[in-house]
LONU-493191 format. One line per 10 residues: their letters; for each residue x, z, y of C-alpha. Coordinates in steps of 0.2 Angstrom, whole numbers, padded with zeros to 4 digits, always signed. Each point is the difference from the previous one (the first is absolute). Layout:
N
a	X,Z,Y  ... .
This chain:
237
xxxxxxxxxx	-0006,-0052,+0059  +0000,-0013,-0016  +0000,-0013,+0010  +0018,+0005,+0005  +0004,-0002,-0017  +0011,-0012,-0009  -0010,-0009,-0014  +0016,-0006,-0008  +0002,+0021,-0003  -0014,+0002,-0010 .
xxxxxxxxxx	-0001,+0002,-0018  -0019,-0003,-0004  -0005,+0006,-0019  -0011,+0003,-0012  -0002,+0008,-0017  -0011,+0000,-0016  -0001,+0013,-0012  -0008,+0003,-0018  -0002,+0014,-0012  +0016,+0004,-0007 .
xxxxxxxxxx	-0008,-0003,-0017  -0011,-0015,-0004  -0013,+0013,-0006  -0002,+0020,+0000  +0006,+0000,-0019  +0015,-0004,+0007  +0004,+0017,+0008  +0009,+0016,-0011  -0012,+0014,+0000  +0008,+0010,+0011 .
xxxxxxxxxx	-0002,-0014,+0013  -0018,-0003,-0003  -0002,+0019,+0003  +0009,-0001,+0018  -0012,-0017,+0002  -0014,+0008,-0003  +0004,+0016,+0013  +0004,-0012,+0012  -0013,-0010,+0002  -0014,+0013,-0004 .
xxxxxxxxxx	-0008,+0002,+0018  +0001,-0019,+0002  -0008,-0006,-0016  -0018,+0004,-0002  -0006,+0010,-0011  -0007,-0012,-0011  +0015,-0010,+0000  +0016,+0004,-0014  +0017,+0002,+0004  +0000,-0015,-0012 .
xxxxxxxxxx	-0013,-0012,+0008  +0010,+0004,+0018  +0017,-0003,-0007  -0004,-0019,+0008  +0003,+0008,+0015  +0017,+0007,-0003  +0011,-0014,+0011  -0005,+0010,+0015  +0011,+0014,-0005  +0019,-0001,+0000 .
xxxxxxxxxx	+0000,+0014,-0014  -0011,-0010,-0011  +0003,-0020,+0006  +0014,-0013,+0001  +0003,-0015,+0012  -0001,-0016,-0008  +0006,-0011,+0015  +0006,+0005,+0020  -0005,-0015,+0011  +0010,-0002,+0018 .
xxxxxxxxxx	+0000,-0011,+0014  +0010,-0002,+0015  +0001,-0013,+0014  +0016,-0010,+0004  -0007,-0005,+0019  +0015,-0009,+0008  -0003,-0008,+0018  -0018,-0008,-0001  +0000,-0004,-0020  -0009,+0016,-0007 .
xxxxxxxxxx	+0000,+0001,-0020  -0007,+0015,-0013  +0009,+0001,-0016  -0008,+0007,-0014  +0008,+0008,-0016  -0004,+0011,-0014  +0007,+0011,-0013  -0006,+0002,-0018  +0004,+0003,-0016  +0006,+0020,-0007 .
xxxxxxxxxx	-0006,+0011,+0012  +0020,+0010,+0001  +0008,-0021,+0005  -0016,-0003,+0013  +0004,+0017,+0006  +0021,-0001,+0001  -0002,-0022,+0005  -0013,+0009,+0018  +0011,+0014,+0002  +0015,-0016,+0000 .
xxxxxxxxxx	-0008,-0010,+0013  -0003,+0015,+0011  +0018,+0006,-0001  +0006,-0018,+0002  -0012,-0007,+0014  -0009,+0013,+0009  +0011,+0015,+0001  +0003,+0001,+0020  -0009,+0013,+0012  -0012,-0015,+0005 .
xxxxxxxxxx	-0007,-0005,-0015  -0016,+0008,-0005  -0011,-0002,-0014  -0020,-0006,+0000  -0014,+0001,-0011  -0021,+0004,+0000  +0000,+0020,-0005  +0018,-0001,-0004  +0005,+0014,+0007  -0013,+0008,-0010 .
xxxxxxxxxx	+0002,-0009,-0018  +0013,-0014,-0001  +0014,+0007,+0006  -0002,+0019,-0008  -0005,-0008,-0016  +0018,-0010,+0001  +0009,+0015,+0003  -0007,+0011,-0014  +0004,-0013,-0011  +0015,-0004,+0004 .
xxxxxxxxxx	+0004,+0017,-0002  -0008,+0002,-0018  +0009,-0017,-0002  +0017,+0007,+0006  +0003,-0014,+0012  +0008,+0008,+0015  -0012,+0000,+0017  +0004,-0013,+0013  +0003,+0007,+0019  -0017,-0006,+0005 .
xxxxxxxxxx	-0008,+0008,-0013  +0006,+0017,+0000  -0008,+0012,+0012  +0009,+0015,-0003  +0005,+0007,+0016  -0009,-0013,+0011  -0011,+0005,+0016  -0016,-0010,-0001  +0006,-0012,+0014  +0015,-0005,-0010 .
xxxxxxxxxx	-0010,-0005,-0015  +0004,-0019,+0000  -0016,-0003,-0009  -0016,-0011,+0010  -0019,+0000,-0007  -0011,-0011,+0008  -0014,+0012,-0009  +0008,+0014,+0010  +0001,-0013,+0017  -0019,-0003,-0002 .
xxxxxxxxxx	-0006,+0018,-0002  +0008,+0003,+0018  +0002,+0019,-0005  -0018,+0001,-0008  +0009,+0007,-0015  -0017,+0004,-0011  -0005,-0022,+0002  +0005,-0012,-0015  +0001,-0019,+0000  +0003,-0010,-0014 .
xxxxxxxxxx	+0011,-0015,+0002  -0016,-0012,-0004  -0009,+0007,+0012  +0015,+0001,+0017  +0002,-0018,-0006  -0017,-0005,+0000  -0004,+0008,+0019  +0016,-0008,+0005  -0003,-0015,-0004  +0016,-0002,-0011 .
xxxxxxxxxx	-0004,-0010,-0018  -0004,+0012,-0012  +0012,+0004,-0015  -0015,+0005,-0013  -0004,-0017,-0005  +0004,+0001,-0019  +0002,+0020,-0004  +0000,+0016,+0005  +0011,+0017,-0002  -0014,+0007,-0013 .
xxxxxxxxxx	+0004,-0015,-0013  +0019,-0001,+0002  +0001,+0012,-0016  -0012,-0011,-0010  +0010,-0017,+0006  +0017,+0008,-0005  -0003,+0006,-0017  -0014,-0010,-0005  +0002,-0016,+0005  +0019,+0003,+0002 .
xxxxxxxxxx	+0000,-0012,+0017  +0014,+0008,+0010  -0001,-0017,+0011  -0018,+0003,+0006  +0007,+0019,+0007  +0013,-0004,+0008  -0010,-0016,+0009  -0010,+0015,+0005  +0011,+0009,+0004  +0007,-0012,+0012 .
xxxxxxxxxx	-0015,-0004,+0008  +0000,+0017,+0003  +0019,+0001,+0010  -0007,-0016,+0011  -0016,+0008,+0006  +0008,+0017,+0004  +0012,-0013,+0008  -0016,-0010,+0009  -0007,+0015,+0005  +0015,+0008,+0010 .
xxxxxxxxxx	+0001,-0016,+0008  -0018,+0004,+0005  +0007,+0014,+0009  +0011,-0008,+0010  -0011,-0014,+0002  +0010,-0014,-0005  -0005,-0014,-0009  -0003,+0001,-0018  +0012,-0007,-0013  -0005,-0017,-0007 .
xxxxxxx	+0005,-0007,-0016  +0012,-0010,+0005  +0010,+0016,+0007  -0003,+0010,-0016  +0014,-0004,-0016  +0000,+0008,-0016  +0016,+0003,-0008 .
């Protein structure tokens, strides 16, 4: 059934996400308490609530998003063209400038949303923070209410397991066995953190990021099998 979808109705996206803090310091100590329960069956027992703190982007409780990435096609007779955009800078304005285009441009029953697990992370990570953020849901992210069937939310992780709910596959790894050029040619989701708050290079991440949106795109394409995007039909604005 996707290939009976409008492209020009998707909103491809992406997200990356740090520890809230650059360091565990950073946390009161009530919060390092509730760190330190929530991630005790996952840390090793070697391993300090301190020394995993690293890890704290995965968690919308305990990380923040540094930039949302979104690409959409403007396909009009034969011409075929992926425009690629991104939001940075304080998390609350990244959040309220997304939350602006979805209400704005992709607001209408057929529009959906698309990412690589983001049904799982991206998209319930936006809308816990926006939440703690006080930014008011957009339609297509709130769920309230909604049946399963009028979620208006794709995964191409979800469209690959092919209801093998227990089988994972990174985004590096769909690319590679689709043959779709891989997005994970500079960094990877484990050194964001490091790139943000020590090198401070919010332009490397968000080059990542976007790499990311095209390949989710690439991939979908894959799907339908249609020809892959080429350079020439991908702008950056």
């Amino acid at each position: 059934m996707i290939e009976k979808i409008n492209l020009n109705n998707i909103l491809f996206l992406d997200i990356e996400t740090v520890p809230e803090y650059d360091s565990y310091l950073g946390m009161d100590e009530e919060t390092k308490k509730l760190w330190e329960n929530k991630t005790q069956y996952q840390r090793r027992d070697e391993v300090s609530a301190e020394d995993f703190y690293e890890r704290a982007g995965i968690w919308a409780e305990f990380g923040k998003i540094i930039t949302i990435s979104v690409g959409y096609f403007t396909n009009k007779a034969d011409i075929r063209n992926f425009r690629v955009t991104s939001f940075w800078g304080e998390e609350k304005k990244i959040l309220q400038d997304f939350s602006n285009l979805l209400n704005n441009h992709f607001n209408q029953p057929q529009h959906v949303l698309c990412g690589h697990n983001a049904k799982e992370f991206d998209i319930p990570f936006m809308a816990r923070r926006m939440i703690i953020n006080q930014v008011a849901l957009p339609d297509k992210l709130n769920l309230f209410g909604k049946k399963p069937w009028e979620v208006p939310h794709l995964d191409t992780l979800e469209l690959w397991k092919f209801g093998d709910y227990k089988h994972f596959t990174s985004l590096k790894l769909l690319t590679k066995v689709l043959n779709v050029p891989s997005p994970k040619d500079d960094i990877d989701g484990s050194e964001v953190a490091h790139v943000f708050y020590i090198e401070k290079d919010i332009d490397r991440i968000i080059t990542y990021c976007e790499k990311d949106v095209i390949a989710v795109a690439q991939i979908f394409l894959r799907f339908r099998r249609e020809d892959l995007l080429i350079d020439d039909e991908i702008i950056h604005v």
